[in-house]
C-alpha positions in Angstrom: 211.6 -195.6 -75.2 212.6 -194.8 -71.7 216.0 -193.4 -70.7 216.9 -196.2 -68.3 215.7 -198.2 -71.4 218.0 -196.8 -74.2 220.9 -197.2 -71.4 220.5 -201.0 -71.4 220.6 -201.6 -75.3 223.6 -203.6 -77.1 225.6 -201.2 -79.3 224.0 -204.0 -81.9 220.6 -203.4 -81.2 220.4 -199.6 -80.9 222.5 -198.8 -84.2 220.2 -201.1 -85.9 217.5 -199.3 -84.4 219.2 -195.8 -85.5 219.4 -197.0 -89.2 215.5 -198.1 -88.7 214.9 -194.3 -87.6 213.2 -195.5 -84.5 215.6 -194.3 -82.5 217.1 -190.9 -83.0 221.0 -190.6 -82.0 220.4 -187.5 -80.4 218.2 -189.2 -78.1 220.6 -192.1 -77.4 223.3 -189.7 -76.5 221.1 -187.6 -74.5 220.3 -190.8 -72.5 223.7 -191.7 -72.0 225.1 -188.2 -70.8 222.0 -187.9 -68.4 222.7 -191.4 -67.0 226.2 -190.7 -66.5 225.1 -187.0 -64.6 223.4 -189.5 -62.0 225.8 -192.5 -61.9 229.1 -190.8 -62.3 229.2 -189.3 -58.9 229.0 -192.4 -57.0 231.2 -194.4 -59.0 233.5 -191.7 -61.1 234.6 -193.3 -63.9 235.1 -190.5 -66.2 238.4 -188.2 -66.3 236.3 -186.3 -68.9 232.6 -185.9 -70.1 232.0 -184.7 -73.9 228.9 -183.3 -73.5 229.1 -180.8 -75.3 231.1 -182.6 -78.4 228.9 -185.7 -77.9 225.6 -183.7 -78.3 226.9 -181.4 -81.6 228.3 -185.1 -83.1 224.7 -186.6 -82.5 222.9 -184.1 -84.1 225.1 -184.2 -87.2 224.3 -188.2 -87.2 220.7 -187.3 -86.4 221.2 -185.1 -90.3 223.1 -188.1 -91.6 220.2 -190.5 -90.7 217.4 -188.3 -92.1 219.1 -187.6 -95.2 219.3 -191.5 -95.9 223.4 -191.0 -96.4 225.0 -194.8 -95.6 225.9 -195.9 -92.3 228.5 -197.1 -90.7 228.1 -200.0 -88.5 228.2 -197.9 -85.3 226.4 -195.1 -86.4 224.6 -192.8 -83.4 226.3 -195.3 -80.6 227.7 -193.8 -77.8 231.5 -195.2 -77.1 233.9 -194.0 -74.2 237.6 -193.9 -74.6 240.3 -194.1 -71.7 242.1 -191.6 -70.9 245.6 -192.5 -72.0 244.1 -193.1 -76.1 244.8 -190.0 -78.2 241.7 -187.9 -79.1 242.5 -185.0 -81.6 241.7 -182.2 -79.8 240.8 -183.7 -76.5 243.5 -183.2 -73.5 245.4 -186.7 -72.7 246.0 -187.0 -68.7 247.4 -190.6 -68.4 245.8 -190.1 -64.8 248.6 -188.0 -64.0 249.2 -184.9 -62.4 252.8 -184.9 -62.8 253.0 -184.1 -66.4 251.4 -181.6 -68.2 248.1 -183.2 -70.3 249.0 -183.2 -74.0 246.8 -181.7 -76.3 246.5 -184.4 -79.4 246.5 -183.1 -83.0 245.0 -186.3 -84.4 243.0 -189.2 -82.9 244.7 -192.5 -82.3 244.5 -195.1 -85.3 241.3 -197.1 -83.7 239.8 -194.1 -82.3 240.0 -192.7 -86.0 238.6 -195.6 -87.0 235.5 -196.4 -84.4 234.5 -192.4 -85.3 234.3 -193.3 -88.8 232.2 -196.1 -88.4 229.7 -193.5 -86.7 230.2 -194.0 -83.4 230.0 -190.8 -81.1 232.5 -190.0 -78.2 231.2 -189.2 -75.0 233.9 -189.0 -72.6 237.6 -190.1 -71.6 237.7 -193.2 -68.7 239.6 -192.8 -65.7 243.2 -194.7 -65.2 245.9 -195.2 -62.4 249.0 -193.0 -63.5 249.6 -194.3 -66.8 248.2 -197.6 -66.5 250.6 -198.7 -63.7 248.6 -200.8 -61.4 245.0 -202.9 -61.2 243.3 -200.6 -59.0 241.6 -197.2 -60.4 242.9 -194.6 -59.1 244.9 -191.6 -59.1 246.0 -188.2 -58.3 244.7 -186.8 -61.2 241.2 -188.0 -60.3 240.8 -189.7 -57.3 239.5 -193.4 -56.4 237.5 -194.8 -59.1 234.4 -197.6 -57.6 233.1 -200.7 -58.8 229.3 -199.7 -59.6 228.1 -203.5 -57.8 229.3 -202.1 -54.7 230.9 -199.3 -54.2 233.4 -200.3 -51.7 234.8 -202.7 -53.9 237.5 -201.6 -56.8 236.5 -201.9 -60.5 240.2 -203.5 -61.1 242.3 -201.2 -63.6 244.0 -200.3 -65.7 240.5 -199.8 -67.4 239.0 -199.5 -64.5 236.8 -196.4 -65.7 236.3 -198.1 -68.9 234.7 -201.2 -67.0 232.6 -199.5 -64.3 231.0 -197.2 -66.9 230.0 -200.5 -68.9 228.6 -201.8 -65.5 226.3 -198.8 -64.9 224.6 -198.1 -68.5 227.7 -195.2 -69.2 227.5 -196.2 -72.3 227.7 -199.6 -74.6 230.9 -199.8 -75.3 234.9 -199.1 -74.9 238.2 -198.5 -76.3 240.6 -199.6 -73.5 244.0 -200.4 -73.1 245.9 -203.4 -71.6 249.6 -203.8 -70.7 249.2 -206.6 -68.2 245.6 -207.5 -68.2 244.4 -203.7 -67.6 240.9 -205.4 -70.2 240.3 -208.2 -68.6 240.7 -207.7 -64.9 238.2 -204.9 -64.8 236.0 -206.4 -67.3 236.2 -209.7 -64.6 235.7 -207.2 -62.0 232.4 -205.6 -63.6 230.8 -208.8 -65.3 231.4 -207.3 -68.9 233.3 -208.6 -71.7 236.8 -208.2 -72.8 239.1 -208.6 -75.1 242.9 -208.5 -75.1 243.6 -209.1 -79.1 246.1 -210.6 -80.8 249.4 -208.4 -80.6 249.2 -206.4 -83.7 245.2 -207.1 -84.8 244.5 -203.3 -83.5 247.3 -200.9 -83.8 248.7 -199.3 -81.0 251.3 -196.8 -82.9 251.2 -194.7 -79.3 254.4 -197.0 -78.2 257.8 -195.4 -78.4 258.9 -199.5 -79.0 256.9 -200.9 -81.2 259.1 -203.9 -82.3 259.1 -204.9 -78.2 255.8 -203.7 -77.5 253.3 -206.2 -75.1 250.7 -203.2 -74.6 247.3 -203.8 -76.8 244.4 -201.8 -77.5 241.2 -203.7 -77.4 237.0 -204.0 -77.1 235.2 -203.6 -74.0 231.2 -204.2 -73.6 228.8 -205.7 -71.9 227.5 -208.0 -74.9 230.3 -210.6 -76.8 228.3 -209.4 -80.3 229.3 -205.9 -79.3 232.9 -206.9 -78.1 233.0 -208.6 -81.6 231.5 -205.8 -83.4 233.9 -202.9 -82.0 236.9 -205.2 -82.4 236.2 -205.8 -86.8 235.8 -201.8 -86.4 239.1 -201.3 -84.8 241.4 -203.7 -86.3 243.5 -203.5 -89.3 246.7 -203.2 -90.4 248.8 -199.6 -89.8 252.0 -198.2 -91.3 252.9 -197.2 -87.8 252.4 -200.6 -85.8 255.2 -203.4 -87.6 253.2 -206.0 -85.9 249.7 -205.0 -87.6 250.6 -206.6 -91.1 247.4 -209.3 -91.2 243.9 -208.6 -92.1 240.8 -209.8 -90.8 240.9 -213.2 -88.2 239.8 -216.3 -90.2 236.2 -217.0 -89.2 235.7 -220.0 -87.4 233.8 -222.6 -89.0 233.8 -225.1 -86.6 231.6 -226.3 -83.3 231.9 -226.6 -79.5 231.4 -230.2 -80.1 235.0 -231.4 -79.5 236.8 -228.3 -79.0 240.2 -229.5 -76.9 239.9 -227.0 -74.0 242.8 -227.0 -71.8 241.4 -225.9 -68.0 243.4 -224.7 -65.7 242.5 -224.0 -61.9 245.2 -222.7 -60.6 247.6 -220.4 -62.7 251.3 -221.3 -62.2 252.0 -221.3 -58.2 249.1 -218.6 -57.3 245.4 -220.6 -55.8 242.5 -219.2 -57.4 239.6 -218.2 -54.4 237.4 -221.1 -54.0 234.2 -219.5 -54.7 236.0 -217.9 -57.8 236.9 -221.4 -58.6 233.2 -223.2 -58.0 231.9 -220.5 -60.2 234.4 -220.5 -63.1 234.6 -224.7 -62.9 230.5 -224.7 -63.2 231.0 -222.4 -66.4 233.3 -224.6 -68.0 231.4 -227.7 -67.3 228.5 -225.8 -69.9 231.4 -225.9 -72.3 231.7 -230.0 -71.9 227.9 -230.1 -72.3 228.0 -228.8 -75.6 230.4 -231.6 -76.6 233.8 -229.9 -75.6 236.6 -232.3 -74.5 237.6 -230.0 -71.5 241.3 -231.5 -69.6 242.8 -230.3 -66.5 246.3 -228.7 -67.3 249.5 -227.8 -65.4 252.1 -226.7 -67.5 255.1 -225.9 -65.7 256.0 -222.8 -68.2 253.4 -221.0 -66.6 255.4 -220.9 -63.3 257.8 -218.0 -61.8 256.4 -215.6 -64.4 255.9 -212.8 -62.5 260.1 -212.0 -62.3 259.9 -211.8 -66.1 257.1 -209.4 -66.4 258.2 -207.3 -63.9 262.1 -206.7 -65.5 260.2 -205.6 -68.6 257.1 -203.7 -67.4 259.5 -201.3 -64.6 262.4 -201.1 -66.7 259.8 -199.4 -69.7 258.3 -197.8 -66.8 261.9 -196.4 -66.1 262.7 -195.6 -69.3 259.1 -193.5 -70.0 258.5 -192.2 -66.9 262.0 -191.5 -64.9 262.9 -187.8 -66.1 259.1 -187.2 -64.8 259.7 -188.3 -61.3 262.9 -187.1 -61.1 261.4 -183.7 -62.2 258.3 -184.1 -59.4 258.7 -186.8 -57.1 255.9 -185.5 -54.9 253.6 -185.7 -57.8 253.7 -189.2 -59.1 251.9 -191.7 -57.5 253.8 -193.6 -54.6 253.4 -196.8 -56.3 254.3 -195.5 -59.8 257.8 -194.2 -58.3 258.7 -197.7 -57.0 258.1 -199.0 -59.9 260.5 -196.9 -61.6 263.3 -197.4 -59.1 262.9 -201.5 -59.4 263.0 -200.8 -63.2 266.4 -198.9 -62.8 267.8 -201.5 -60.6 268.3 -204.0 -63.7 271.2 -204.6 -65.4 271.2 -204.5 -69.3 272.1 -208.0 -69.1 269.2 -208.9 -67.0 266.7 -207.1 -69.3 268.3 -208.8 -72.3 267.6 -212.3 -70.7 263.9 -211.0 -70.0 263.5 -210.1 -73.9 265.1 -214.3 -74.4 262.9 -216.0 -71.4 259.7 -213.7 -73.1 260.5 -215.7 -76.6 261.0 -219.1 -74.7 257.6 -218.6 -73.1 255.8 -217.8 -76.4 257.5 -221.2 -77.9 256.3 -222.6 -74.7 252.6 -221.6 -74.8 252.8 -222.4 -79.0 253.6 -226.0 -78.3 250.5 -226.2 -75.5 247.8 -224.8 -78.5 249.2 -227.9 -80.5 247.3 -230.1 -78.2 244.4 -227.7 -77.1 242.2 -225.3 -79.2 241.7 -223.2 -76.2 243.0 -222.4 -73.0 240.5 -221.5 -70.1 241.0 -220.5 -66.5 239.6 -217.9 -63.7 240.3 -214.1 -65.4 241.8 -213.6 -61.8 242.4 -215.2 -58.7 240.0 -213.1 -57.0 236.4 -211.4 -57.1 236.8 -207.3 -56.7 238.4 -206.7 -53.5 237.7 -204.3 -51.0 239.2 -200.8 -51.9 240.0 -200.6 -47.5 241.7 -204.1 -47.8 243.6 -203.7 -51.1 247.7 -203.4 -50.3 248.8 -200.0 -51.0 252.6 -201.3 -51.5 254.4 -201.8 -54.7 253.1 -204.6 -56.5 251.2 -205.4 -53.6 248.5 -208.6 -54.8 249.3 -208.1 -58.2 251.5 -211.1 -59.0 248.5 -213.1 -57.3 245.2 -211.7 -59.2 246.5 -211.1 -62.0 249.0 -214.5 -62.1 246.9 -215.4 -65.6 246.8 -212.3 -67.2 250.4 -210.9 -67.9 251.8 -214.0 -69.4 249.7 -213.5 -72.5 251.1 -209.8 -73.2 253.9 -211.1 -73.6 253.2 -214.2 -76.1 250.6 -212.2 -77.8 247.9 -214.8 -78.3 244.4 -213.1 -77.8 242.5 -213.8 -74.3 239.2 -212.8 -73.5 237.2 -212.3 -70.1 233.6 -213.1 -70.1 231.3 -213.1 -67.1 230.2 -216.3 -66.2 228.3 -215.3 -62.5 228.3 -213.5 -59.3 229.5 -214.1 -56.1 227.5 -214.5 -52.4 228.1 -211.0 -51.8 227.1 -210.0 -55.4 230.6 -209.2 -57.1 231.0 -210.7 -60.7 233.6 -213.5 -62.1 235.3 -214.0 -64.9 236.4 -216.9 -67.1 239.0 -216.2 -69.3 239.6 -217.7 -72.9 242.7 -217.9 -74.7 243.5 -219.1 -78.1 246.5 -219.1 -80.8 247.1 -216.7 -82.2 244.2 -214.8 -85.0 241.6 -217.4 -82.7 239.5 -213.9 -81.8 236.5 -215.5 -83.4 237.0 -218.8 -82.0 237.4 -217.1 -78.3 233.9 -214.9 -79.9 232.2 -218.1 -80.2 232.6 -219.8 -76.8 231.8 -216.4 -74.9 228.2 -216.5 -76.8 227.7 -219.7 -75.8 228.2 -219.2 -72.4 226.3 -216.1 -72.3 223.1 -218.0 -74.1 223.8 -220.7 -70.8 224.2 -218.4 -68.2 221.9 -215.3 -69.2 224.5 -212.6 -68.0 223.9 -210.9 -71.1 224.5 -206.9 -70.7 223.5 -206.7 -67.1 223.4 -203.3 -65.5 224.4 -202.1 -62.0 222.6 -199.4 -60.2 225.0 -197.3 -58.3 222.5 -195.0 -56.9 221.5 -198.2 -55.0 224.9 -200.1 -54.9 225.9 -200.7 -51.4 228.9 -198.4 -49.7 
């Protein structure tokens, strides 16, 4: 099999075809780290390449394999990891050059976990400084591209995470999200992913786990892989209070009257038109399978941003303060105005933040008693220009990502899937949210639309994008 070939299998279909023995994971790996040695240039996703690691890990597999030892279900894969998710060993940059990268002495829960199921690490993805901001890039390693054209940003926080998908770096991706830092770049690249429910992978990194509205979740460009990394990941964890449930139910049920709740425009922000035509034509698929899809305008999705914004700069005060105080002239511009807006609240103000984030969850709760699923444009916008995007503090953000941030904060899982591609060939996503423990139900209706559209594990070619 070719290299280009191995590059563009599901994580499903090449650890089935390691276990088969007709593909060696030595080979896979070797594919991958060649592929990123001609892509990564262009688009420079990774804050770190394992070659070495990667290549001594595959051989070992390669032994495991030969020796007819039992597998785990992502045995020989090739899975990236971003840069601000613990690797033992392996330094942790947070895309920042202000502090110092920490050394870890063990991986992160669902790190520990993926490597056990076999999977082999082959590099860390690039961030903003830590995870501040939907645009990729940083002073630690520079601007980060969308691999569909290179002008364009691959979103963030996971930017790296999404544009490696997007250019056959590899099949799949732990990645982060704090305020839709999954599914804005996995909009951005037309790949799938998942924000979980809060608690359904642990994320023991947080210093507040009990307030926590940051998740660690899937990435791919297949919803079977999404789905596959996810049952690797998730599980309960002494060190996350939320993570006390097992598996998600399965979902038994059909598409045939599913109560989707569609939403066009998220609070007061207007989604693009194109955006719009393109996520409306996906959803339509969804009523011709028998879904009863109905417009919705809840007004508890209004004004959000305020809220969000008390909790994510105060934390962002809290973490990161003593560091900018230490080197002001080392922290990215935006980064530091987000710490002085988070140190401009009053207890009392962040106190009624914590209440108005508990109303909006009651809120949202009371919505999935008449609808099974939510669904609505991942963001307001394809990939912008990286020359138009406003370099300010939040700049767009309260407008692209006016769907996303609300459901850190309730919890309830949302996933992006790609439902098309703009005029100027930039993906779209739709995303699908669900009560809480729905992951399969959200699974199901991203397979659906995959099977209708065809958009299934698409590849980009950087060396050709246009720039």
């Amino acid at each position: 099999m070719r290299q280009d070939e191995l590059c563009g299998l599901s994580a499903t279909r090449l650890a089935a075809l390691v276990a088969a023995r007709q593909v060696s994971p030595v080979e896979a790996v070797g594919a991958v780290l060649d592929r990123i040695d001609r892509a990564n240039p262009r688009v420079n996703a990774f804050a770190l390449v394992l070659r070495e690691e990667a290549e001594r890990a595959a051989r070992a597999a390669e032994r495991r394999v030969m020796a007819g030892e039992a597998l785990g279900p992502l045995h020989g894969v090739p899975v990236t990891v971003k840069d601000n998710v613990a690797v033992a060993g392996v330094p942790l940059g947070n895309g920042s050059i202000a502090a110092a990268p920490v050394i870890p002495a063990k991986d992160a829960v669902a790190v520990e976990r993926v490597r056990a199921a076999g999977a082999i690490l082959v590099g860390k993805t690039t961030l903003p400084e830590f995870a501040h901001k939907m645009v990729t890039e940083s002073l630690a390693t520079g601007v980060t591209r969308n691999p569909w054209n290179l002008d364009h940003t691959p979103g963030g926080s996971s930017g790296g995470a999404g544009a490696a998908l997007a250019a056959g770096m590899g099949p799949l991706a732990i990645a982060t999200d704090g305020g839709g830092s999954i599914r804005c770049p996995s909009a951005w690249n037309g790949v799938v992913g998942m924000k979980p429910t809060l608690g359904r992978v642990p994320i023991e990194a947080v210093a507040d786990g009990f307030g926590n509205f940051a998740y660690i979740g899937p990435m791919a460009r297949t919803t079977q892989d999404a789905a596959l990394l996810l049952s690797v990941m998730q599980g309960p964890s002494a060190a996350d209070p939320f993570s006390t449930r097992g598996a998600p139910p399965a979902w038994s049920g059909e598409i045939r009257g599913l109560r989707i709740g569609w939403i066009e425009h998220f609070g007061e922000y207007r989604t693009d038109p194109e955006v719009l035509r393109i996520t409306s034509a996906a959803v339509s698929r969804l009523t011709d399978r028998g879904a009863c899809v109905e417009g919705l305008r809840e007004a508890c999705f209004d004004g959000l941003y305020p809220l969000y914004a008390t909790l994510a700069s105060t934390h962002r005060a809290g973490r990161y303060g003593a560091l900018f105080d230490a080197a002001p002239d080392r922290t990215t511009p935006t980064l530091r105005a987000g710490i002085a807006q988070g140190r401009g609240w009053s207890a009392i103000e962040f106190l009624a933040a914590c209440d108005r984030r508990t109303a909006l969850f009651r809120s949202v709760q009371a919505v999935f008693e008449r609808f099974d699923v939510l669904a609505m444009p991942t963001t307001t916008v394809a990939a912008p220009r990286l020359d138009a995007i406003d370099p300010g503090y939040p700049g767009a953000y309260p407008h692209w990502a006016a769907a996303l941030h609300p459901f850190n904060l309730t919890g309830h899982p949302a996933l992006s899937t790609p439902v098309g591609f703009t005029g100027a060939g930039l993906p779209v996503g739709l995303q699908l949210v669900g009560p809480w423990d729905a992951e399969q139900r959200l699974f199901m209706l991203s397979q659906a639309l995959e099977q209708d559209l065809g958009l299934s594990g698409r590849i980009a070619s950087p060396e050709d994008a246009p720039c």
